[in-house]
C-alpha positions in Angstrom: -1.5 5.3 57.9 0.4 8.2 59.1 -1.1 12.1 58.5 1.4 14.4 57.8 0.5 18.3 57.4 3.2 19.6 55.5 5.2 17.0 53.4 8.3 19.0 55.2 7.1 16.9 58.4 6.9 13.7 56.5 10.4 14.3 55.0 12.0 15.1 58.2 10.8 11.6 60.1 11.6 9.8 57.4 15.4 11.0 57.7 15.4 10.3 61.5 13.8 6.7 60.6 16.9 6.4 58.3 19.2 7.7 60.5 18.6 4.9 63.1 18.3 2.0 60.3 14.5 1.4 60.5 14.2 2.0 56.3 10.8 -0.1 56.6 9.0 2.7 58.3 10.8 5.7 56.7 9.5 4.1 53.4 6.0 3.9 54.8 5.9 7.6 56.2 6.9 8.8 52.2 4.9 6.9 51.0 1.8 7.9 52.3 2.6 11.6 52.0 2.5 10.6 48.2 -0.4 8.5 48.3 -2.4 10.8 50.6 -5.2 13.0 49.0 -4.5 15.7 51.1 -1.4 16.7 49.0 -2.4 16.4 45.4 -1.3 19.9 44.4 2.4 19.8 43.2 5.2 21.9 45.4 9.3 21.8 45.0 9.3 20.1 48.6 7.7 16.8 47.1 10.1 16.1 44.5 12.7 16.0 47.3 10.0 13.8 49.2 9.9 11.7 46.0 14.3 11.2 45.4 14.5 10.4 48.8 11.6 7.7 48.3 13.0 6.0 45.1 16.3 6.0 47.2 15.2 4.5 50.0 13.7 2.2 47.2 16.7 1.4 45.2 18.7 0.5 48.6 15.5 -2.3 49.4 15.3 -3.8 46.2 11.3 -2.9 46.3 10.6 -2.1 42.4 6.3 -2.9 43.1 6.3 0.2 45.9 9.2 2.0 43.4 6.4 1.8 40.7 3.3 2.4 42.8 5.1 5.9 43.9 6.2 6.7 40.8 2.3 6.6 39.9 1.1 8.4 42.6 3.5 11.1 41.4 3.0 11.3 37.7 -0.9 12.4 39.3 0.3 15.0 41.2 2.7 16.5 38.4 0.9 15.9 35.7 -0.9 18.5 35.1 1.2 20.8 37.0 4.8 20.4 36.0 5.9 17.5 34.0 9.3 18.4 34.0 9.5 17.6 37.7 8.4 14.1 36.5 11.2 13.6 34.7 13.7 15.3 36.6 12.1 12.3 38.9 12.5 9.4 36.5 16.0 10.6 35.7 17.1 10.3 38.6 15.7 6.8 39.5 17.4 5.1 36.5 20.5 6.5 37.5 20.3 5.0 40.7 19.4 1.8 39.6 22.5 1.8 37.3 24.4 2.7 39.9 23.2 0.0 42.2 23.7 -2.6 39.4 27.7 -1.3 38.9 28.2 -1.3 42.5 26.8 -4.7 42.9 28.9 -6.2 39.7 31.6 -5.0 41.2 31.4 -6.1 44.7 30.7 -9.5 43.3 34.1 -9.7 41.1 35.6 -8.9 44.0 33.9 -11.4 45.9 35.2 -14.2 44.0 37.7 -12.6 41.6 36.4 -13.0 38.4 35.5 -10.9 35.3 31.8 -9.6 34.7 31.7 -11.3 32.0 31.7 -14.8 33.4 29.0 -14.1 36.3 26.3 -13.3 33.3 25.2 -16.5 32.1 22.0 -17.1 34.2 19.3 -17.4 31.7 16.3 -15.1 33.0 16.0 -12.9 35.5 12.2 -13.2 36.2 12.8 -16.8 36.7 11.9 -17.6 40.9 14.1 -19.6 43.1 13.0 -23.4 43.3 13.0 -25.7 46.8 15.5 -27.8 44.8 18.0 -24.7 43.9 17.5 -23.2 47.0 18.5 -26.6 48.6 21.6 -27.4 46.0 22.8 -23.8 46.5 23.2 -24.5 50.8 24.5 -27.4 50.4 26.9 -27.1 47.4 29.7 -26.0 49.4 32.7 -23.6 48.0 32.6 -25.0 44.7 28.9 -23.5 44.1 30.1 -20.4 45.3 29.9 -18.3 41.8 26.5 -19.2 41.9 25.9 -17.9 45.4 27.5 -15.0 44.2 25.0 -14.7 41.2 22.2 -15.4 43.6 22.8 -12.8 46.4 24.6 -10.0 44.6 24.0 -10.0 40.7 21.2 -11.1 40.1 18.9 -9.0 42.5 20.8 -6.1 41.2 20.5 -6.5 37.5 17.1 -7.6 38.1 15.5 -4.7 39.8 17.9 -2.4 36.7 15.8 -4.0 34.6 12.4 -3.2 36.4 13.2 0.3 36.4 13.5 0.5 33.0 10.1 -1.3 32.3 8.7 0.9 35.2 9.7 4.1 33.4 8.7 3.0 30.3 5.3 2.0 31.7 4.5 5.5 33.2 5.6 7.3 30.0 4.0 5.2 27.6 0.9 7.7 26.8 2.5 10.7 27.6 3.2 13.0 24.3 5.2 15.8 26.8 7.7 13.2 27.4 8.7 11.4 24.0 12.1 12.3 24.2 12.6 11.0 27.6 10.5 7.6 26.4 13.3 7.3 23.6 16.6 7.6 25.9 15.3 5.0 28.4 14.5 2.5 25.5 18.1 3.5 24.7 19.2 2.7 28.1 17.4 -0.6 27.9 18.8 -1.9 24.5 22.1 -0.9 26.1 21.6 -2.9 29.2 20.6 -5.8 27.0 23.6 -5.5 24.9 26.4 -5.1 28.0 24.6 -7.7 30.1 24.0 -10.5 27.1 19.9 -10.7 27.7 18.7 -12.3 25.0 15.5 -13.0 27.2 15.1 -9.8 28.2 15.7 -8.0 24.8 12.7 -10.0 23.1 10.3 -8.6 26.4 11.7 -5.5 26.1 10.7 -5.5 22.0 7.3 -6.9 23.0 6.4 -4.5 25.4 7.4 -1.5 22.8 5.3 -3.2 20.4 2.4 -3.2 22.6 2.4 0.5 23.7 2.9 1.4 20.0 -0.3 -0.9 19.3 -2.3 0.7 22.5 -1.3 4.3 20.8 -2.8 3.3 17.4 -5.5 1.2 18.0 -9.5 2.3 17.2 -11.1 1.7 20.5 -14.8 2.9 20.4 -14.1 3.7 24.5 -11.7 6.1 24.0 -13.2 8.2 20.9 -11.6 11.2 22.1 -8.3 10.6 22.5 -6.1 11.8 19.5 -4.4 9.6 17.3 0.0 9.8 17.6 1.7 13.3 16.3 4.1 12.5 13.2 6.6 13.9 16.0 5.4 10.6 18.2 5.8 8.4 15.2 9.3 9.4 14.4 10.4 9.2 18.2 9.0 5.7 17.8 10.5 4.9 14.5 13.8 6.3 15.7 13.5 3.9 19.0 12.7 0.8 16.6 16.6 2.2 14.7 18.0 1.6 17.9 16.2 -2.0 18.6 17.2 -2.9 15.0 21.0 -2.1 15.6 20.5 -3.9 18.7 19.5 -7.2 17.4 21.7 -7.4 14.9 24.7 -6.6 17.5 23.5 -9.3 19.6 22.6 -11.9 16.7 19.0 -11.9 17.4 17.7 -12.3 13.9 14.5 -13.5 14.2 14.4 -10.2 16.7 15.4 -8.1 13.8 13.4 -9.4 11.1 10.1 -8.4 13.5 11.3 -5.0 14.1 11.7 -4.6 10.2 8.0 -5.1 10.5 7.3 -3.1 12.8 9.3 0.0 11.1 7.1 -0.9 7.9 3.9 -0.4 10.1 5.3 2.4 11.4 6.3 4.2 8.0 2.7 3.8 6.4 1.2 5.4 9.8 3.4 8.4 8.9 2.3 11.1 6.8 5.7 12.4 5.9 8.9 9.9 5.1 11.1 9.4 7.6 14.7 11.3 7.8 17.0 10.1 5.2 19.9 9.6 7.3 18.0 7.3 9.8 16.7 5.7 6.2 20.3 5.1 5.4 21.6 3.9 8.6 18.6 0.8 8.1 19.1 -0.1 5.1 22.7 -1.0 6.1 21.2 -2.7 9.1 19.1 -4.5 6.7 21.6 -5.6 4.5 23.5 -7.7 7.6 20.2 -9.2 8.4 19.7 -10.5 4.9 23.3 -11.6 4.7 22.8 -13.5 7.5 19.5 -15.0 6.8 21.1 -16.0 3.5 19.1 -14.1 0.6 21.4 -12.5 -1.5 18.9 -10.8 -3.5 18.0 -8.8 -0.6 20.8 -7.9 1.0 21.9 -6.4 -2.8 19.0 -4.6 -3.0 19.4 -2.8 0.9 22.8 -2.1 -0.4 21.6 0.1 -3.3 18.7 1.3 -1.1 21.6 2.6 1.1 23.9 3.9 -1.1 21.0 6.1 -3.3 19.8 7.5 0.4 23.2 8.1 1.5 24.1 10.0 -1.6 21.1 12.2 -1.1 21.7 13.5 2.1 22.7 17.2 2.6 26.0 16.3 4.4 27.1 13.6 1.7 29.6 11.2 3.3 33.2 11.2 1.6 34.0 10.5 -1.8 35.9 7.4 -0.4 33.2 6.1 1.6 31.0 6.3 -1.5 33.0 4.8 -3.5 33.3 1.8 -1.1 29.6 1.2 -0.7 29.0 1.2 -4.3 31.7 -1.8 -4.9 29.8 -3.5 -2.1 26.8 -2.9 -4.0 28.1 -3.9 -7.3 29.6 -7.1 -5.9 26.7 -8.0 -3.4 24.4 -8.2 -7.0 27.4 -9.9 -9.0 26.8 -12.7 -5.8 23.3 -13.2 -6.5 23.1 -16.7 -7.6 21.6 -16.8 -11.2 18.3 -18.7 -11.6 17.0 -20.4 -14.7 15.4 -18.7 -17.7 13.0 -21.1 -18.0 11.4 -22.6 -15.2 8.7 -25.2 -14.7 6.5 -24.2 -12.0 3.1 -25.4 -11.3 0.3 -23.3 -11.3 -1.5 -24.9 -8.9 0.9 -25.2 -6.0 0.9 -23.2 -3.5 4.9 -21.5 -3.2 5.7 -20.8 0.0 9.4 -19.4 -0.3 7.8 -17.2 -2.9 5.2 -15.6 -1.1 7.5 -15.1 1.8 9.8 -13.0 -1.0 7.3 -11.1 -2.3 5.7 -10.7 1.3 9.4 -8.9 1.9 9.5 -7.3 -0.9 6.1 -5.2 -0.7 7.3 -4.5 3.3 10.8 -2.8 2.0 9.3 -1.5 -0.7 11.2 -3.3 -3.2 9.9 -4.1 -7.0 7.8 -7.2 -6.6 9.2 -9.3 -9.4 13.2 -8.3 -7.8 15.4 -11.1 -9.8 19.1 -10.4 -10.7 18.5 -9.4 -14.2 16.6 -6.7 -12.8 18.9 -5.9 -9.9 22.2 -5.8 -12.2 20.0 -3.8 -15.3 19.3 -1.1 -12.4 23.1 -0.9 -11.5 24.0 -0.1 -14.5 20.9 2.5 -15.2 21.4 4.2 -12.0 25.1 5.2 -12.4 26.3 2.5 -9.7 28.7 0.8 -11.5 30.4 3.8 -12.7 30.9 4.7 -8.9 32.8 1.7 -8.0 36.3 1.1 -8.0 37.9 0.3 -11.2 38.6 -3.6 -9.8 34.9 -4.5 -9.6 33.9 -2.7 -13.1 36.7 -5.0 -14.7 35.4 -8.0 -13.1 31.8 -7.0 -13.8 32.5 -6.6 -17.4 34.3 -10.2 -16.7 31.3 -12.3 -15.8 28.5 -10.5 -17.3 29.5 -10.4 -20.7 27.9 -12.9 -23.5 30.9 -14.9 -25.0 33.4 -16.1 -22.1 36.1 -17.3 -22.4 37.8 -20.9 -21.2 40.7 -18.6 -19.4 38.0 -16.6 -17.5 39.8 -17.9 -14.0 43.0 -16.9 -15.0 41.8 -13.4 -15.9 39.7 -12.9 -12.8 42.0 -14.7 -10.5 43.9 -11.1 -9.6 40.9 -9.2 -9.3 39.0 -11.6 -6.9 42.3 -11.8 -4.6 42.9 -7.7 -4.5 38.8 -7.6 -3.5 39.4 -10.4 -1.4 42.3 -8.2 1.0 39.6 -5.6 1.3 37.8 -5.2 4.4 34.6 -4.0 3.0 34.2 -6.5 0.1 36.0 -9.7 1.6 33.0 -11.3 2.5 32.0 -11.6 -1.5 35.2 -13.7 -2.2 33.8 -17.4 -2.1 30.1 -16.2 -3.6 32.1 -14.1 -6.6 34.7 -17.7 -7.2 31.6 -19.6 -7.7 30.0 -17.3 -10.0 33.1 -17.5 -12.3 33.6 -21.1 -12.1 29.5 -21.3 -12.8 30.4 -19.4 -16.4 33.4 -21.6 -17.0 31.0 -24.8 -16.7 28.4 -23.2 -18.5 30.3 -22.6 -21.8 32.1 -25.5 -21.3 28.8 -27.3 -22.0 28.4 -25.2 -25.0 31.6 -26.5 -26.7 32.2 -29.7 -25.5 29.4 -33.0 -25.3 32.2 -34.5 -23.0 35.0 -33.1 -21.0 37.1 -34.6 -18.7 37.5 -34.2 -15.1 41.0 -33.3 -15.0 40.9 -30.7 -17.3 37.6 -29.1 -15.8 39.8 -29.0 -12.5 42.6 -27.6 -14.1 40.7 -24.7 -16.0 38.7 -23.5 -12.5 41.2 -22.6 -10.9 39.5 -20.4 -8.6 38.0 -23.4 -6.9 39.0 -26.8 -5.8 37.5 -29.8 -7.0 35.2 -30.8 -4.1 33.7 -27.3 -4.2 33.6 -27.6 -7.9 31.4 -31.1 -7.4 29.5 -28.9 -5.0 28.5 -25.8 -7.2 28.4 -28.6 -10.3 25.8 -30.4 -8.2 23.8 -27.7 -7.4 24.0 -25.8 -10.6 22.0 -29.2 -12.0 19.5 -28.5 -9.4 18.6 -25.2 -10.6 18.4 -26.1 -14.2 21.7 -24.3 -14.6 23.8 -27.1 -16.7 23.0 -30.4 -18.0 26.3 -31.6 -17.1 27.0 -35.2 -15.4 30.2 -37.0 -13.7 31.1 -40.1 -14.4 34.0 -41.2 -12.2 34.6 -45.0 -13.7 35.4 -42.6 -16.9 36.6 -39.9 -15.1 34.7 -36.8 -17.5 31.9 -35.0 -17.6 29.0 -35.5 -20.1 26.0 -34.3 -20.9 22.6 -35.6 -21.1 22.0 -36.8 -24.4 18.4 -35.1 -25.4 19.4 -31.8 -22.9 22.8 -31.9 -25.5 21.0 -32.2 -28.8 18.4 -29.0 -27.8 21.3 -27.0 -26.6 23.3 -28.0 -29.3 20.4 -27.4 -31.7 19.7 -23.6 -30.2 23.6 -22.9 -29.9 24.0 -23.2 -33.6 21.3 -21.4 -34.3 22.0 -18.2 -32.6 26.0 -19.3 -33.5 25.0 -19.6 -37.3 22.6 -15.9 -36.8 25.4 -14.4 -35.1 27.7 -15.0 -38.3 25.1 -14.2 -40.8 25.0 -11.0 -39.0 28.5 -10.3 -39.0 29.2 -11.6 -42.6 26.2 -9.2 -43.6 28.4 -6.5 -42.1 31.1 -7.4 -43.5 29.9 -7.3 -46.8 28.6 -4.0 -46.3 31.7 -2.9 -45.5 34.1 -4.0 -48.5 31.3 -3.2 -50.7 30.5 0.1 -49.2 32.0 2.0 -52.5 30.1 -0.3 -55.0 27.0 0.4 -52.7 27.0 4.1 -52.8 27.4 3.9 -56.4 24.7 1.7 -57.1 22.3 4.4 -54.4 23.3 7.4 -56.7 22.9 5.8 -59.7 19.4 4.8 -58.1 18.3 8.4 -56.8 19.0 10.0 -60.0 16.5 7.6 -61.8 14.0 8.5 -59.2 14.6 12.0 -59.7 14.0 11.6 -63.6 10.9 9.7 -63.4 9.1 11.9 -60.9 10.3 15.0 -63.0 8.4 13.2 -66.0 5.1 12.2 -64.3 4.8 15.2 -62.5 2.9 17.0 -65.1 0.7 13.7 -65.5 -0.1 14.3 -61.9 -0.8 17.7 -62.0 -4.0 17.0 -64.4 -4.9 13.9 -62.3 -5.0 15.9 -59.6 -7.1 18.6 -61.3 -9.3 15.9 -62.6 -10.0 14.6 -59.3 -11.0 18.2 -58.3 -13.5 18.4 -60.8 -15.5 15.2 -60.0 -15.0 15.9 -56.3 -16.9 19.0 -57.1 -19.2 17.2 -59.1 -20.0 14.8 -56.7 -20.8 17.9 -53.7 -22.8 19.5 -55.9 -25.2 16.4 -56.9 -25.2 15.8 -53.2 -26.5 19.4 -52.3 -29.2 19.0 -55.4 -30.5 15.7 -53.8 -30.4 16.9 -50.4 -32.7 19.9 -51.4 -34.8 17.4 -53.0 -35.1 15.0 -50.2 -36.2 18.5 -48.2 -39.0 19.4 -50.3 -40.3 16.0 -51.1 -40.4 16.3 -46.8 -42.4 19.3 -47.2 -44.7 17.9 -48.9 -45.4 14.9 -47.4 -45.7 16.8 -44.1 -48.1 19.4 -45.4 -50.1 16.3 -47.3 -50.3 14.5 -43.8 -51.4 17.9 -42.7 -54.5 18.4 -44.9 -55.7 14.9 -44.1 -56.1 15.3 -40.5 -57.9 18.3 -40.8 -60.5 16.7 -43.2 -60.2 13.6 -40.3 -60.9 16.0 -37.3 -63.5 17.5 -39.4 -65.7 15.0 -40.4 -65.2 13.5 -36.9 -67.0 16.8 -36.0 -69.7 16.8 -38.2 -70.4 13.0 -37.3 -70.7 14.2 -33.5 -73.0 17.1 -34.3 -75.4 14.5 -36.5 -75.4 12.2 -33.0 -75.7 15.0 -30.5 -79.1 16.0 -32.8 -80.8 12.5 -33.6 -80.6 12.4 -29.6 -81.9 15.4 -29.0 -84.9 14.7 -31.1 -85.7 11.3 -29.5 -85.7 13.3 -26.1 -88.1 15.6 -27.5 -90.7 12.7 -29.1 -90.3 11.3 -25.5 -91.4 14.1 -23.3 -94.5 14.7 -26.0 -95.8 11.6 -26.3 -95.1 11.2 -22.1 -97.5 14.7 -22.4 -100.3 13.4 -25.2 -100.1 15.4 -28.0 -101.7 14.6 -31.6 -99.1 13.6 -34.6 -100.3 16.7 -35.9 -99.5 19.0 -32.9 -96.3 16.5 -32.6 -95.2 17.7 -36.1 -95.8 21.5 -35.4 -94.0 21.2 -32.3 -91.0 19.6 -33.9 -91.1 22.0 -36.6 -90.8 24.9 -34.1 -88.2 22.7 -31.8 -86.0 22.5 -34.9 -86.3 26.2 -35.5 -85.4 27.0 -32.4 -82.5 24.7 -32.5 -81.0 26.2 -35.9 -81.6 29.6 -34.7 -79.3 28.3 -31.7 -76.6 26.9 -33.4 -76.0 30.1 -36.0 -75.3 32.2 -32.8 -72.5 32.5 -32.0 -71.2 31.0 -28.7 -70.9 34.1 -26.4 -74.0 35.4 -25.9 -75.1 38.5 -24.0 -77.0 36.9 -21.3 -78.4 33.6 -20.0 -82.3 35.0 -20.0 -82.3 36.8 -23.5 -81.9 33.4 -25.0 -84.9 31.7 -24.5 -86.8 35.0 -24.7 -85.6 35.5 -28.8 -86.1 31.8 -29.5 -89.7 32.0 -28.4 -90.8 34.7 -30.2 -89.2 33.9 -33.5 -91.0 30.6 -32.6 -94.6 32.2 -32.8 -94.0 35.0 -36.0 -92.7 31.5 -37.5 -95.7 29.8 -36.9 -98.4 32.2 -37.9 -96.8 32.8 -41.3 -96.6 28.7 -42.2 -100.5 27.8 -42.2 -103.7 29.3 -40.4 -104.1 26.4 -38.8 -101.3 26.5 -36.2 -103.8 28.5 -34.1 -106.3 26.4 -33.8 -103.5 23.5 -33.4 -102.1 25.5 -30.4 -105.6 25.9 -29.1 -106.2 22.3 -29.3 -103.0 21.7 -27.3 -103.7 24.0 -24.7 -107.0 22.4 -23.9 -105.4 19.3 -24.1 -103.4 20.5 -21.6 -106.5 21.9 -19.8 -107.8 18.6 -19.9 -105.4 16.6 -18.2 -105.1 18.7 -15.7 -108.3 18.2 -15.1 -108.4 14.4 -14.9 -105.2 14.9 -13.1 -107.0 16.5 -10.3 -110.2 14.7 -10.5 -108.0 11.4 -10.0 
């Protein structure tokens, strides 16, 4: 690895190393100016050191060192000046563009033939086999287109094509370069589209997908990174526009259909709708993939879609041009092909075709039950029809109307050929003839049990007769007609109970119909008689209710009074049911006073009968006579009267037994003499035991 000081040096060796032919080491010396740590901090001198690098690279063919340098470079202009960067990128597509031309052209030169012809190899990542290699040497002039593919047009286009995946790789997470991310997706779909790679289209759509996924993702490793600006989305949305357009240039529907996913996915991770002229511009898109895939219904719809969005926009396009798109409209739903009223589905199978339509339908934002009634009814609601040309309003008013007649061919016959030498609406010819010859067979099965075959053919004239059997054959499929051919016979007839139940509901809505009309009818040769018979009838009314009107006066007043009545006897037995309350409340009242007072007297009476037990206990524990036993109760129940008539704050603690005692003694001496000599016994009772107490 060379050291360089000054990328200046590097720069200058590497032009003397290409100035003698030795690219090899040239390519070497830059690279390792890029690569080195030594030069990390960006300067004008190594963007020249990177052109002449990618150069040198273009010249070699090497798109792995290409890619490498263009890495090493995005870190050292990163942060720095990004505009470098792309000035950088720019510059190496456009020399790989110009490498492919040159080589394309050298090559028709070579063996004098158009481009054109020397693109059909399949894929250009394919590698060389042993056996091709060995075919190709010894295949002689006649291989030499070939040879010519293998040496000159294939290398070039090849290493076109890793340029574009290399830039697309480097600016894949970069938000300061979304617009340069867009133009070389551009560049890609274009080289797809001039150089017929199918295989390279469907990487290139794979490898957008992915860096759109990568962007959006919710990877706990990378917490911090912030999710896409709506600026990012609609650069992306925009890029998947141009992919869209692109597969449906180059047929690629399969292509197309996943990139209508992926704009769905898109459009619910942006906050705002996209731009309605981008809008516009896909629905069309969208209608030629769903003419191609075959599904009317859809393709009708885009149509409408596009129309509304394109009628919206600021810059409206020409009256003309609107007026075109809403025939194409009109006539893309009058194509739909009708489905059955009634049809006999089971429940319990699982519909594939129908979840795939309803699938679509919730993706494009379509109604979810779409059918042709509702297609057609919206149409008309929306003003559509009364934008198109006067041609398809007279044949919509041909088809779509209740009764048709046998001669509906004839009649639509020069409409359908005036649509049919327009550009825009040419396309709807065959569709539109089978729709009218589809009325003509229906009410032919309304009038006739048996028709023949000849005179079908002659009355659809818009079709021939195999195409006839075709649409009859298919119309029996979908529950359409009940109609059968009988060639030994050569008519058409219809299946006996399907004929009887049609029959059976024509002539009841036939024989309603004429009731209805006959009813009006009547009403209208009568309509003198009638308003006669309606005066002659109000003025009776007005009579009568000027005669009972008095009568209803008083009725009225009547029912005033006893509405009256009734309030008042309400109000009296409301008062009533309030005092009888009273009462009982103050009754309950009384009684648990007299409850909680006996409850209190009961509890005094216990609280006393044990107290006096306590007091016979301690005196007979301490000896006394019955007679001293008596005395002392007597005093003890003094004592506990004179205690419950105070009152239950007292002065003091002491001064209570202090008043008790000495009441107890004045009440003593003035019962009987005898107390004296009672206490005197009991004190030397006392005296007593205390002397056998100490003597024991």
């Amino acid at each position: 690895m060379q050291h360089f000081q000054k990328p200046e040096n590097a720069l200058r060796r590497a032009d003397e190393l290409y100035a003698v032919g030795q690219k090899e080491p040239a390519l070497v010396a830059l690279h390792d100016v890029l690569s080195s740590k030594r030069h990390r901090t960006w300067q004008p001198m190594m963007e020249e050191v990177m052109k002449r690098f990618l150069t040198i690279c273009v010249e070699m063919r090497r798109g792995k060192a290409s890619k490498d340098g263009l890495i090493q470079y995005r870190i050292i202009c990163q942060q720095m000046n990004v505009n470098s960067l792309e000035a950088v990128l720019r510059h190496f597509m456009q020399l790989a563009h110009e490498g492919a031309k040159a080589a394309l052209e050298l090559a028709e030169k070579t063996i004098s033939d158009k481009v054109a012809n020397l693109l059909d190899f399949d894929d250009l990542e394919a590698e060389e086999t042993p056996e091709s290699l060995m075919l190709a040497t010894i295949g002689g002039s006649a291989d030499s287109k070939k040879r010519t593919d293998r040496l000159l047009v294939t290398p070039a286009l090849k290493f076109l094509w890793e340029a574009y995946r290399t830039v697309l790789d480097i600016l894949r997470n970069n938000s300061k370069l979304e617009e340069l991310y867009r133009d070389t997706a551009a560049k890609a779909f274009e080289f797809c589209k001039t150089y017929k790679r199918a295989v390279e289209f469907r990487r290139l759509c794979e490898i957008l997908r992915n860096h759109i996924h990568s962007q959006t993702k919710v990877d706990p490793k990378w917490k911090d990174r912030e999710p896409p600006t709506p600026e990012a989305l609609q650069v992306h949305l925009e890029t998947r526009f141009g992919q869209l357009a692109t597969a449906v240039e180059m047929e690629l529907w399969q292509e197309a259909y996943r990139t209508v996913e992926d704009v769905h996915a898109l459009t619910l991770l942006m906050k705002k709708p996209p731009k309605p002229s981008s809008m516009a511009s896909y629905h069309a898109q969208l209608a030629q993939v769903f003419w191609v895939a075959g599904n009317g219904l859809f393709h009708a719809y885009s149509l409408t879609r596009s129309y509304a969005t394109a009628k919206s926009l600021k810059a409206a396009p020409p009256e003309a041009e609107l007026t075109a798109l809403a025939s194409r409209a009109v006539l893309a739903a009058l194509s739909v092909p009708p489905s059955s009223p009634v049809l006999d589905l089971n429940l319990l199978e699982y519909d594939l075709e129908h979840e795939k339509t309803k699938r679509m339908a919730q993706m494009l934002s379509f109604p979810s039950t779409a059918s042709r009634a509702t297609l057609l009814a919206e149409v008309v609601a929306s003003g559509l029809l009364e934008a198109a040309a006067p041609e398809v309003r007279e044949l919509h008013a041909l088809v779509e109307r209740k009764q048709v007649p046998l001669d509906l061919a004839a009649a639509a016959a020069p409409v359908l050929a005036k649509l049919a030498a327009s550009d825009a609406c040419g396309q709807y010819d065959l569709p539109l003839r089978r729709l009218v010859a589809l009325r003509m067979l229906q009410q032919m099965e309304r009038l006739y049990l048996t028709i023949s075959i000849d005179k079908a053919a002659d009355a659809i004239t818009v079709l021939q007769w195999p195409q006839i059997e075709a649409l009859l054959v298919w119309a029996v499929k979908k529950d359409l007609v009940s109609l059968r051919i009988d060639y030994k016979l050569g008519q058409l007839n219809q299946q006996r109970n399907k004929a009887d139940a049609a029959a059976s509901s024509e002539v009841r809505e036939s024989l309603a119909g004429f009731a209805s009309a006959l009813d009006a009818v009547n009403q209208h040769l009568r309509s003198a008689d009638l308003e006669k018979h309606a005066s002659e009838t109000r003025a009776r009314l007005q009579e009568a209710i000027g005669k009972s009107l008095e009568e209803e006066h008083q009725k009225v007043l009547a029912r005033r009074l006893v509405i009256e009545r009734r309030k008042e006897e309400q109000e009296r037995l409301a008062m009533e049911e309030d005092k009888e309350k009273s009462r009982l409340k103050a009754q309950r009242q009384r009684a648990e006073e007299e409850e909680e007072k006996a409850k209190r007297e009961k509890k005094k009476a216990k609280k006393k009968g044990k107290k006096d037990k306590q007091r016979e206990k301690k005196k007979a524990l301490a000896g006394e006579p019955p007679a001293a036993k008596a005395a002392g109760g007597s005093e003890e129940e003094e004592e506990d009267n004179s205690e419950e008539e105070q009152p239950a704050a007292s002065s003091s603690s002491a001064s209570a037994p202090a008043a008790s005692g000495a009441g107890g003694s004045s009440a003593g001496g003035s019962r009987s003499g005898g107390s004296g000599s009672a206490g005197g016994g009991s004190s030397s009772a006392a005296a007593q035991g205390g002397r056998a107490a100490g003597a024991g």
